[in-house]
C-alpha angles and dihedrals in degrees: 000000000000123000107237104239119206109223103201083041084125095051092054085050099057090044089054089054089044092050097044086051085059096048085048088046091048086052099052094043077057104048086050089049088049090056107040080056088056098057094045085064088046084060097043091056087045088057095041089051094053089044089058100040088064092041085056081051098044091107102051119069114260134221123241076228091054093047099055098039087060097031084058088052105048080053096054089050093043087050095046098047084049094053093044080048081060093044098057089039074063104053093048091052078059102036080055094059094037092054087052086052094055102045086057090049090052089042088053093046097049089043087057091040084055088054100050094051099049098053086041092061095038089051081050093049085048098049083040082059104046086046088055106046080050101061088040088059090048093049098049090046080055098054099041092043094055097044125003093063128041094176097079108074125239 
């Protein structure tokens, strides 16, 4: 019986790794985005931690010193928390077009695996068919050659 060979089977191939790349690549656009947010949180409990520093302090007189030094700080934080805001914007702009990507790379995969599969099971329905037809021949020989004819020997 013949194997039934795929002949785009190295196409298939090289949209699967392209399609695993994109998943690795998704994966990666999402570890980054994990950590700048932590580190936004970091910040956040930086700033939460100076706030209440000088609310600890709210009874006892400050410095000008003392003010701006906090006051500078709580602005760097502030500035830094907004910019890491902008970074992630940015990662999900390209999570976004990664996950279309993505979602190409899988369509072009399943269209090739259809395929595959459809001219799999029409390569079965055609050996099923030869196979057939071929025990239909022997049977017949075998008919005609037992009874029909006493002149071939046994």
């Amino acid at each position: 019986m013949a194997v039934f060979k795929f002949r785009l089977a190295a196409l298939l191939r090289l949209r699967e790794r392209i399609k695993e790349e994109k998943q690795w690549e998704l994966g990666v656009l999402n570890q980054a985005r994990a950590a700048v947010e932590a580190e936004i949180a970091d910040l956040e409990g930086q700033l939460r931690e100076l706030d209440a520093s000088l609310g600890a302090r709210a009874g006892e007189l400050l410095s000008i010193m003392d003010l701006r030094l906090a006051s500078e700080s709580s602005q760097g934080i502030d500035r830094r928390i907004k910019e890491k805001r902008a970074a992630v914007t940015q990662f999900d702009h390209a999570i976004d077009a990664k996950k279309g990507e993505l979602v190409e790379a899988l369509r072009e995969v399943m269209s090739l695996e259809r395929l595959r599969d459809r001219q799999a099971e029409k390569f079965r329905r055609e050996q099923d068919g030869t196979e057939q037809k071929f025990t239909d021949e022997v049977a017949q020989r075998k008919f005609a050659g037992g009874q029909g004819r006493k002149d071939f020997p046994r």
